[in-house]
mmCIF file of the C-alpha atoms, coordinates in Angstrom:
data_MODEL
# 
_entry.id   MODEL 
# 
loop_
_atom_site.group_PDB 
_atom_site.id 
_atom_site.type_symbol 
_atom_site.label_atom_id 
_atom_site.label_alt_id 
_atom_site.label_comp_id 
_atom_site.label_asym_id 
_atom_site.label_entity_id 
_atom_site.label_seq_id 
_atom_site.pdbx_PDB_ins_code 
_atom_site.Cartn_x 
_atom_site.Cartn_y 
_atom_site.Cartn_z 
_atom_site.occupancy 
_atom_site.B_iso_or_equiv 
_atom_site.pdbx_formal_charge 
_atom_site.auth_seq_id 
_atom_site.auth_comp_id 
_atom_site.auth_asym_id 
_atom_site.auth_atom_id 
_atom_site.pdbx_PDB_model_num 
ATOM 1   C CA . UNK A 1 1   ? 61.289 -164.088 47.489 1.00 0.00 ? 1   UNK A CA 1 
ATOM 2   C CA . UNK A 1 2   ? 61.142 -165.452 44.122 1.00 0.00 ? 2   UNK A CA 1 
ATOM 3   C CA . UNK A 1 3   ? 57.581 -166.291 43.377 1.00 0.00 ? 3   UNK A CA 1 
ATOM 4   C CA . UNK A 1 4   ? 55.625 -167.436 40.862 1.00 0.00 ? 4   UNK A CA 1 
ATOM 5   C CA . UNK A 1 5   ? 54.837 -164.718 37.799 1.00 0.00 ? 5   UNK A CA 1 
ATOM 6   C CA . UNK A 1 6   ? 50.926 -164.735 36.565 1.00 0.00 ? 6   UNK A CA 1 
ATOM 7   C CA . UNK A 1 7   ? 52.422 -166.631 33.534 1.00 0.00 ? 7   UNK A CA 1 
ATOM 8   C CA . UNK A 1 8   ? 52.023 -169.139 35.749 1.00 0.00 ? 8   UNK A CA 1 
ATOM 9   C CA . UNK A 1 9   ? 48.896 -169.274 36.707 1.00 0.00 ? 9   UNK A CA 1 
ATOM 10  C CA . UNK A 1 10  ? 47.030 -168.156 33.444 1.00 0.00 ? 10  UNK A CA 1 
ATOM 11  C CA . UNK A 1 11  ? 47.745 -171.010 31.889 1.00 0.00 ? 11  UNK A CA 1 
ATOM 12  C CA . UNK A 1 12  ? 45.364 -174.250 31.384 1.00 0.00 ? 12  UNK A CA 1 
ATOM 13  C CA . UNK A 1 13  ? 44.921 -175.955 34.786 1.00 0.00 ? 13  UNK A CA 1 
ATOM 14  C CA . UNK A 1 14  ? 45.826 -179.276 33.336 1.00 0.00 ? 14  UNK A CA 1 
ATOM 15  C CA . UNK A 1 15  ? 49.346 -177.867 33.247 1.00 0.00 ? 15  UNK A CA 1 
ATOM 16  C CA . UNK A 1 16  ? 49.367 -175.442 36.440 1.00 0.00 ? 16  UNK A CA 1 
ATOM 17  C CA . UNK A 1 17  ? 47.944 -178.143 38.700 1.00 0.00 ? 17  UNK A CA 1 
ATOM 18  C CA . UNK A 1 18  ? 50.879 -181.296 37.932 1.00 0.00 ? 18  UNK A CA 1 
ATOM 19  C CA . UNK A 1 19  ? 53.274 -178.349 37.990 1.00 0.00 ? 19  UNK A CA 1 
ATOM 20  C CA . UNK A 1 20  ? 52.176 -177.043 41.526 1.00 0.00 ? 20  UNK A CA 1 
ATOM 21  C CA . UNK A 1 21  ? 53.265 -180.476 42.977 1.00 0.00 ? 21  UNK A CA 1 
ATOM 22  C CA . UNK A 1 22  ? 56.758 -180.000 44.916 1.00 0.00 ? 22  UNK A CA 1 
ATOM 23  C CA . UNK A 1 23  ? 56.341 -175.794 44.767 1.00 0.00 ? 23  UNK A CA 1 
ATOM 24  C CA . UNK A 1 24  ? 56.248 -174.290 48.178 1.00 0.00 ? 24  UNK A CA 1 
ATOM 25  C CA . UNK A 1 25  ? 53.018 -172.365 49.327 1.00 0.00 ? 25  UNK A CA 1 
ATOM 26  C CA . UNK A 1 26  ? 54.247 -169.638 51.443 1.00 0.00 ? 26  UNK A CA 1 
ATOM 27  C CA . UNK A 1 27  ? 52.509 -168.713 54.331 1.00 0.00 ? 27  UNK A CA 1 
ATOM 28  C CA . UNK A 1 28  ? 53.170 -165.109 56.598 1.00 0.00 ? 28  UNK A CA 1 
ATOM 29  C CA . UNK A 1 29  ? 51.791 -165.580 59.573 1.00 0.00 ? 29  UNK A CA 1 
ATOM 30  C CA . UNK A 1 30  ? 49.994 -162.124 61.636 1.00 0.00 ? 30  UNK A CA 1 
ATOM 31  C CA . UNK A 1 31  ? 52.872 -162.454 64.022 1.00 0.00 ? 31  UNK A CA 1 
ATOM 32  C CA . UNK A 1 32  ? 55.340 -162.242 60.743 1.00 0.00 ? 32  UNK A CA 1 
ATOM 33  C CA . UNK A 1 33  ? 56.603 -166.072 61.251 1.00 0.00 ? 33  UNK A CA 1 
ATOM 34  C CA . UNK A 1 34  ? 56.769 -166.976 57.366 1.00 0.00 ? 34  UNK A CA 1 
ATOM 35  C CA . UNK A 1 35  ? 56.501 -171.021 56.807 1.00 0.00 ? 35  UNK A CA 1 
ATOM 36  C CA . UNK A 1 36  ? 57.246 -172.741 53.646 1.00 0.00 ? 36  UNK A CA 1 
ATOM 37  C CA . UNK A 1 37  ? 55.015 -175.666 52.982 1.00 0.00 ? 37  UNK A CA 1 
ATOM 38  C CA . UNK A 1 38  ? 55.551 -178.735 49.921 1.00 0.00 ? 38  UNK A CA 1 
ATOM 39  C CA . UNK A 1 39  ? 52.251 -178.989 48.070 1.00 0.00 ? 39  UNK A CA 1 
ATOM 40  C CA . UNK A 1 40  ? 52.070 -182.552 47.661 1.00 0.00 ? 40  UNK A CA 1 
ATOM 41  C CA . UNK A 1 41  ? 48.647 -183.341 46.402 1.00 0.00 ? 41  UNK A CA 1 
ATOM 42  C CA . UNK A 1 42  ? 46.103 -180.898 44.198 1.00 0.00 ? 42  UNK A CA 1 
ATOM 43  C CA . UNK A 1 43  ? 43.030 -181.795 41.733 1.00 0.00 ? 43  UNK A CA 1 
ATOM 44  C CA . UNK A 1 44  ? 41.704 -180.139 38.887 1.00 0.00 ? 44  UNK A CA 1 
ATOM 45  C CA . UNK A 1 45  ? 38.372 -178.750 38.152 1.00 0.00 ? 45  UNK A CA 1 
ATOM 46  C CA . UNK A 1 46  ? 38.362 -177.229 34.511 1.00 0.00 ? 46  UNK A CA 1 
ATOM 47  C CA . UNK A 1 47  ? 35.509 -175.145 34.377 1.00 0.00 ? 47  UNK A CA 1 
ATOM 48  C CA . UNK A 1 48  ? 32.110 -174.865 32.402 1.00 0.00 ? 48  UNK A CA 1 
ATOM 49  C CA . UNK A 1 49  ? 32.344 -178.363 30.640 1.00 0.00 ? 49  UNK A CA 1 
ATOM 50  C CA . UNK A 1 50  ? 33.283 -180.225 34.399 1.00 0.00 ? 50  UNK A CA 1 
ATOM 51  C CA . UNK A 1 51  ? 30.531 -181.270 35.909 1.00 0.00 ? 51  UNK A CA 1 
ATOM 52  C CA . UNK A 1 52  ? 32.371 -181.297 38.901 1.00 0.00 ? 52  UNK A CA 1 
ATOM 53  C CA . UNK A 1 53  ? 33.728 -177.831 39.047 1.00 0.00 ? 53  UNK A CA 1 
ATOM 54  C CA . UNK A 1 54  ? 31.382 -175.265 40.848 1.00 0.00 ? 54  UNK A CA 1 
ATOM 55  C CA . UNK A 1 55  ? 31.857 -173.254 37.449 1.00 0.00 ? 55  UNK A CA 1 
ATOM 56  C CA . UNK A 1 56  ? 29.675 -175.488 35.701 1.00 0.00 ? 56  UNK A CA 1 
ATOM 57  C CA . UNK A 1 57  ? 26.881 -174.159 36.826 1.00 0.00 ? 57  UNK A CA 1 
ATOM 58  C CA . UNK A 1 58  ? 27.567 -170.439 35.933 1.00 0.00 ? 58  UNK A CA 1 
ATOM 59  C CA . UNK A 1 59  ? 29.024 -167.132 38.193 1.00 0.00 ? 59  UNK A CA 1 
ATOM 60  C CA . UNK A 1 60  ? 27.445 -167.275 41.075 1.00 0.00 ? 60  UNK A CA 1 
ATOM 61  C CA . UNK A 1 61  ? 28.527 -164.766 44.022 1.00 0.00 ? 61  UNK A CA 1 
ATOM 62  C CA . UNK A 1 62  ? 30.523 -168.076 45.163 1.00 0.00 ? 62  UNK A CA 1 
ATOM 63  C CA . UNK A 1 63  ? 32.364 -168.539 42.094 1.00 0.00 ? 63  UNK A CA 1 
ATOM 64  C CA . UNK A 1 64  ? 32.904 -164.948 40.758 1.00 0.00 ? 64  UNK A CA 1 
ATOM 65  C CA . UNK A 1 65  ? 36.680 -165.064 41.742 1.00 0.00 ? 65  UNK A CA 1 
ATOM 66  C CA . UNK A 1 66  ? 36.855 -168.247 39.444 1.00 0.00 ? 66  UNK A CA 1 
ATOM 67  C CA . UNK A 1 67  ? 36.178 -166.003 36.586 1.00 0.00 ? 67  UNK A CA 1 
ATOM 68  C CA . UNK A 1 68  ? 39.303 -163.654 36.684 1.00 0.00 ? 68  UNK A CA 1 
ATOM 69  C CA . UNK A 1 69  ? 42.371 -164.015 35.689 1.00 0.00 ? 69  UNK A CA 1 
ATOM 70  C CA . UNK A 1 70  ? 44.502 -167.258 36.863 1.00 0.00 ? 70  UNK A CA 1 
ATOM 71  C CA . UNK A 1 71  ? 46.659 -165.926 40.203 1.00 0.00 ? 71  UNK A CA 1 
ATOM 72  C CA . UNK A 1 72  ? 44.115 -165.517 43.172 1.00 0.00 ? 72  UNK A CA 1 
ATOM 73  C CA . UNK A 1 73  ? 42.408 -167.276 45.914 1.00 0.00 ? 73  UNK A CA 1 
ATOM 74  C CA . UNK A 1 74  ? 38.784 -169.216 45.338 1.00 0.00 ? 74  UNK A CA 1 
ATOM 75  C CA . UNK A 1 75  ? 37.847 -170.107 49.071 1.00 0.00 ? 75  UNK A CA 1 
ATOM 76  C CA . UNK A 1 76  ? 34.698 -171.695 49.945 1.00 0.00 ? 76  UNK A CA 1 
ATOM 77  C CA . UNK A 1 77  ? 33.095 -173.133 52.894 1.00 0.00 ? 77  UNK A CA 1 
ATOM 78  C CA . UNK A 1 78  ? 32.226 -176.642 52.837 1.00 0.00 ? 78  UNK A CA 1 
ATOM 79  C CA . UNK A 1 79  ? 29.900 -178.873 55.656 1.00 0.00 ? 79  UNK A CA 1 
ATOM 80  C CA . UNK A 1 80  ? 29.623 -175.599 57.758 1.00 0.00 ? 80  UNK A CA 1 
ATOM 81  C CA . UNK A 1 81  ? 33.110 -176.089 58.403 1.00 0.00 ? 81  UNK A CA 1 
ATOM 82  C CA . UNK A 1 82  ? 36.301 -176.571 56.080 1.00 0.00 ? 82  UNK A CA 1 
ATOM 83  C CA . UNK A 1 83  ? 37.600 -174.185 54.336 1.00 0.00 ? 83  UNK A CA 1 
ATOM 84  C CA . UNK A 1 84  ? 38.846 -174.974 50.666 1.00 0.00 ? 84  UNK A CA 1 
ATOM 85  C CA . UNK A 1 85  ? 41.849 -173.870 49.128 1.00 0.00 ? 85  UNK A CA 1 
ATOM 86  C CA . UNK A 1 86  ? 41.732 -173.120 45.535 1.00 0.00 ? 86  UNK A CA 1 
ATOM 87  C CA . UNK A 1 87  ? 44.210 -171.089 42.643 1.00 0.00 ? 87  UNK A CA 1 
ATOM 88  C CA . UNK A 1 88  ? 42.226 -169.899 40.267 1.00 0.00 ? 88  UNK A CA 1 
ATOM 89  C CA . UNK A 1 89  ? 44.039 -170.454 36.855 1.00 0.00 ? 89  UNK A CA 1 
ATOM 90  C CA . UNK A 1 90  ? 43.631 -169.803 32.650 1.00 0.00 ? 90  UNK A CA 1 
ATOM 91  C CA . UNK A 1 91  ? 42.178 -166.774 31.320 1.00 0.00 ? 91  UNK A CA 1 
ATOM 92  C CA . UNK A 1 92  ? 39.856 -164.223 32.126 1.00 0.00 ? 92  UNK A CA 1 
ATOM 93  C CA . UNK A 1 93  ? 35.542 -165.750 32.040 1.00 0.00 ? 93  UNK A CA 1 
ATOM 94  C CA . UNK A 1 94  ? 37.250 -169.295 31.266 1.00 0.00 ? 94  UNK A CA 1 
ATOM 95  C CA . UNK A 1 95  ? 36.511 -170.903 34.511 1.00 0.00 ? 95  UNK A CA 1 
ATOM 96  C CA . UNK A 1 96  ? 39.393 -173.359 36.273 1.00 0.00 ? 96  UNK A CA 1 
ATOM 97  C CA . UNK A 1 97  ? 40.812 -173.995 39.878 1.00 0.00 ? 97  UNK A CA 1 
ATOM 98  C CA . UNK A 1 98  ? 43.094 -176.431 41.348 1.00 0.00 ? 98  UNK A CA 1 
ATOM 99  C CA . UNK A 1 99  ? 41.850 -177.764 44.815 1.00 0.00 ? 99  UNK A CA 1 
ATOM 100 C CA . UNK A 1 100 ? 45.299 -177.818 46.762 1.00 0.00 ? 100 UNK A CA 1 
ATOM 101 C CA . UNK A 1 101 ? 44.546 -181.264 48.932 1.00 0.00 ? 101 UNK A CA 1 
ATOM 102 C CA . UNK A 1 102 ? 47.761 -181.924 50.805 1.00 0.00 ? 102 UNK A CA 1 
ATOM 103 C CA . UNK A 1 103 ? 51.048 -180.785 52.040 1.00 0.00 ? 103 UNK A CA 1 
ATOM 104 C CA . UNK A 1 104 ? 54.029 -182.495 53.462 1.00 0.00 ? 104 UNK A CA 1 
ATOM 105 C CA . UNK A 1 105 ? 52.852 -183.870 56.640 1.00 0.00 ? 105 UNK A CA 1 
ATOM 106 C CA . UNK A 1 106 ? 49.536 -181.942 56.712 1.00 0.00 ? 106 UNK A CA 1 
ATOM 107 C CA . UNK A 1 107 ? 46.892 -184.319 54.326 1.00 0.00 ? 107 UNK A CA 1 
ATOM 108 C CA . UNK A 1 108 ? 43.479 -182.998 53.916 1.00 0.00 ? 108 UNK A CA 1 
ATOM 109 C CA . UNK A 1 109 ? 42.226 -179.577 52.105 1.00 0.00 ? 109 UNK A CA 1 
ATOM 110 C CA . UNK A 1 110 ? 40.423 -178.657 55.704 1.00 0.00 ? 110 UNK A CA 1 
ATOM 111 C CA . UNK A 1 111 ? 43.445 -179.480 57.932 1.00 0.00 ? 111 UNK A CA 1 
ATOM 112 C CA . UNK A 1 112 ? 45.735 -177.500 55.754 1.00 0.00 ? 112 UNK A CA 1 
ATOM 113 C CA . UNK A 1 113 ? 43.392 -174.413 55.753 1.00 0.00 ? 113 UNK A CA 1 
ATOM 114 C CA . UNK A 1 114 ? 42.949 -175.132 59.594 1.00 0.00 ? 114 UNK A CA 1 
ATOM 115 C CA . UNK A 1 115 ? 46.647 -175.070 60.032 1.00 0.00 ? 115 UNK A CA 1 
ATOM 116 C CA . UNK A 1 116 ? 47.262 -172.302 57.430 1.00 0.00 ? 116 UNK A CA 1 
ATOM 117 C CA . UNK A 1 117 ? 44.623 -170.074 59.060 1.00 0.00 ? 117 UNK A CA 1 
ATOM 118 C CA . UNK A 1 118 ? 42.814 -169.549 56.210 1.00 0.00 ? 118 UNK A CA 1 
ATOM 119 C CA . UNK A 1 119 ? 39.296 -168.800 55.628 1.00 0.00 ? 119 UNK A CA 1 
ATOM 120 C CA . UNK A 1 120 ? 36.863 -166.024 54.075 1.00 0.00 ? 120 UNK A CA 1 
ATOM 121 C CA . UNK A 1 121 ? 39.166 -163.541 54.439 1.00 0.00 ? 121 UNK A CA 1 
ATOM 122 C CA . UNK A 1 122 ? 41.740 -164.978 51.960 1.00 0.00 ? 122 UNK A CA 1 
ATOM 123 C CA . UNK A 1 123 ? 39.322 -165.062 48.899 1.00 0.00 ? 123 UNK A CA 1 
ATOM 124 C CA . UNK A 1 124 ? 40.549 -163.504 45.877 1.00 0.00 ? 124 UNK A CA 1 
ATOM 125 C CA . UNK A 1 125 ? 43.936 -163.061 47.460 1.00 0.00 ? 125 UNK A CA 1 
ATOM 126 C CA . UNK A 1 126 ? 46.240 -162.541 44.561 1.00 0.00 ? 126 UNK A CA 1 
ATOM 127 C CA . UNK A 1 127 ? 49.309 -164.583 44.975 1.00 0.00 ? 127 UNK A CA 1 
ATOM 128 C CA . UNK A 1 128 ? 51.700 -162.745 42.906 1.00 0.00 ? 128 UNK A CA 1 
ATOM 129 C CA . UNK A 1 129 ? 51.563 -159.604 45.412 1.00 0.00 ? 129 UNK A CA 1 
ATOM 130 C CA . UNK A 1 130 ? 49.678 -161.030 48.887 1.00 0.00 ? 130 UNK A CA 1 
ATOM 131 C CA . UNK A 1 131 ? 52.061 -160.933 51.378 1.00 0.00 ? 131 UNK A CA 1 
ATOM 132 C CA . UNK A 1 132 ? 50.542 -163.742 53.518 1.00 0.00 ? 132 UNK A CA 1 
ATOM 133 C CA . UNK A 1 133 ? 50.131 -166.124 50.917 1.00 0.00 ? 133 UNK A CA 1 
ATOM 134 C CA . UNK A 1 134 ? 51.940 -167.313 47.848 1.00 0.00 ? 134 UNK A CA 1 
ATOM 135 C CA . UNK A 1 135 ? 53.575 -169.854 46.071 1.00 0.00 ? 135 UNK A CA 1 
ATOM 136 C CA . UNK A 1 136 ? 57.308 -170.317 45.462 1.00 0.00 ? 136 UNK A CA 1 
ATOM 137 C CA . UNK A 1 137 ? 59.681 -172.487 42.775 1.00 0.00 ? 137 UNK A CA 1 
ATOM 138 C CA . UNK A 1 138 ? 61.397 -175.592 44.333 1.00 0.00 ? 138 UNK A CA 1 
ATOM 139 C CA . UNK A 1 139 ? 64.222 -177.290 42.811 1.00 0.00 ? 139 UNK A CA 1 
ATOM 140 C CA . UNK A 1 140 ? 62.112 -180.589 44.039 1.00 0.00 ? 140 UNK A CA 1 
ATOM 141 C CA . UNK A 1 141 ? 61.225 -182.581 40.751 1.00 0.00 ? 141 UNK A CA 1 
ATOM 142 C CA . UNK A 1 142 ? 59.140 -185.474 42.058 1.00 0.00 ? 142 UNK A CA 1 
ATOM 143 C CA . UNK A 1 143 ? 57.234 -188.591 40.516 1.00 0.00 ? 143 UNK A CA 1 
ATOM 144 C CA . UNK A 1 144 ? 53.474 -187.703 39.624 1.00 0.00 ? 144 UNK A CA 1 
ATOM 145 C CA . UNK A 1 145 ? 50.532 -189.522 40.176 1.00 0.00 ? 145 UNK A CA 1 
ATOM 146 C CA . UNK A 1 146 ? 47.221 -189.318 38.732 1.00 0.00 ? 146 UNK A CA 1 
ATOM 147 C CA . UNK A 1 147 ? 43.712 -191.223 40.149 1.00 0.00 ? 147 UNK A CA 1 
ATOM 148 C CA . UNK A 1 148 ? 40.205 -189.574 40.440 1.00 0.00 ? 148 UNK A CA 1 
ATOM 149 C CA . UNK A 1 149 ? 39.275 -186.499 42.046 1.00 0.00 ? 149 UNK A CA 1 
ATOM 150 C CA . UNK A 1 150 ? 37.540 -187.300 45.650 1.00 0.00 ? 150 UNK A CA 1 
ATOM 151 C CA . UNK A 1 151 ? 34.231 -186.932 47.035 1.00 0.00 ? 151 UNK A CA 1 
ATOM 152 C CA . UNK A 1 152 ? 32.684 -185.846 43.513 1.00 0.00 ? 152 UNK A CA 1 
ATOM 153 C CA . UNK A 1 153 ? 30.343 -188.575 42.647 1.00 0.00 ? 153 UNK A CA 1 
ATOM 154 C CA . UNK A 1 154 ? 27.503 -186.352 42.068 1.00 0.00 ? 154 UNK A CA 1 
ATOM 155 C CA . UNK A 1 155 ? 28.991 -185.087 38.545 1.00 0.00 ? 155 UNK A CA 1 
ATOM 156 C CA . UNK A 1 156 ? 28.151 -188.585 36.969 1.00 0.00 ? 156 UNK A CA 1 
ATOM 157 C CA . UNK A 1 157 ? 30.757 -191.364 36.100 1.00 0.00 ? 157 UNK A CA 1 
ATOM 158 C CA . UNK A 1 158 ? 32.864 -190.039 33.712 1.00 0.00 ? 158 UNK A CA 1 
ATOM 159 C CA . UNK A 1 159 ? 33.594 -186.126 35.636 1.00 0.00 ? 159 UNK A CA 1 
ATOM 160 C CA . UNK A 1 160 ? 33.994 -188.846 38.859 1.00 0.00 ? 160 UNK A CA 1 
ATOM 161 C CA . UNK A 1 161 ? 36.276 -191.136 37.127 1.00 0.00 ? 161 UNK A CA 1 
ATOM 162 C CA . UNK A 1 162 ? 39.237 -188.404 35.158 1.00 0.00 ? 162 UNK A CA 1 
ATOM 163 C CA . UNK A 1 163 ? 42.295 -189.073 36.366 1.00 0.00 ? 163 UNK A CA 1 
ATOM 164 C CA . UNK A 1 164 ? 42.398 -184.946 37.318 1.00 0.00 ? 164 UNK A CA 1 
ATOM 165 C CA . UNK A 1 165 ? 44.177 -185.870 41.066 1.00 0.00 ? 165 UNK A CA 1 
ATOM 166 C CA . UNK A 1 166 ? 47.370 -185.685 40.909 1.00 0.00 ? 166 UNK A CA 1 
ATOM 167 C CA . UNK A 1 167 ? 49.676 -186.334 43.983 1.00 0.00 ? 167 UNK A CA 1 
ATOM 168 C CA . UNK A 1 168 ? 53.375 -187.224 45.305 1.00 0.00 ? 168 UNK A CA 1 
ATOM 169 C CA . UNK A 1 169 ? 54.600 -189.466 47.952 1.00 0.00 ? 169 UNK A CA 1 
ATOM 170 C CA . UNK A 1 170 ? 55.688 -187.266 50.558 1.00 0.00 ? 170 UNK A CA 1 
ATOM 171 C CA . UNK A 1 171 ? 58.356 -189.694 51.824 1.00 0.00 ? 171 UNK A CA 1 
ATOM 172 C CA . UNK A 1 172 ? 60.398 -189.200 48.512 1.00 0.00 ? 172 UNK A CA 1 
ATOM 173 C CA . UNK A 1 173 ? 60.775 -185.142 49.207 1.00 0.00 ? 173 UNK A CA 1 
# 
């Protein structure tokens, strides 16, 4: 198991979030089946300044976890239903998380949670030492993409608009 170090993750998430495309997220299931899955899609929300990054408004109990120390878990419900997948990155009280949107064959940040299993329970997991969630080094080095984030129109034009989406076609890995 060679995972990722919090080096990693404590950097700025305009660097952790490209990088995460073509890394495995590692999944132990409660039965012990362990999955590997290709992150293929992510965005980036970076913090205080981003109108479209829950941080903006301030720490909330909802976004405490995006507070610490890049490494860990932010989940949070959304429409009373999904549950959102988020790796909390930079340093401690600066404020960024990369949305993980899609995996090989699983696209959507609901149906990957849904197939993961993952809800409530997994906030603040720590992914350097959880053992039932991480993320692992591939050797895969794929083309990047870069469009607008989705489905954040209500942070005004320009947070709407930054090419902070980044994504690879799946058919290439």
């Amino acid at each position: 198991m060679s995972r990722f170090t919090k080096e990693f993750y404590t950097r700025d998430v305009l660097l952790v979030a490209p990088n995460l495309l073509g890394q495995y997220l590692v999944r132990r299931f409660s039965d012990g089946t362990v999955q590997q899955y290709i992150v293929t899609e992510v965005e980036a929300y970076s913090g205080r300044g981003d109108l479209a990054c829950h941080a903006s408004k301030g720490k909330t109990e909802r976004t405490s976890i995006m507070f610490s120390e890049g490494g860990c878990a932010y989940i949070y419900l959304i429409y009373g239903k999904h549950w959102m997948l988020n790796v909390v990155t930079g340093s401690f009280d600066n404020p960024q998380a990369v949305l993980v949107r899609g995996l090989k064959d699983c696209y959507g940040p609901g149906r990957l949670t849904r197939m993961l299993k993952i809800d409530k329970d997994y906030y603040g997991e720590d992914f350097t030492t959880s053992q039932r969630l991480w993320f692992e080094p591939s050797n895969i080095r794929p083309q990047i993409h870069t469009g607008p984030r989705i489905g954040v129109d209500y942070a005004g034009e320009y947070w709407s608009s930054i090419p902070w989406r980044y994504w690879i076609d799946s058919d290439t890995i």
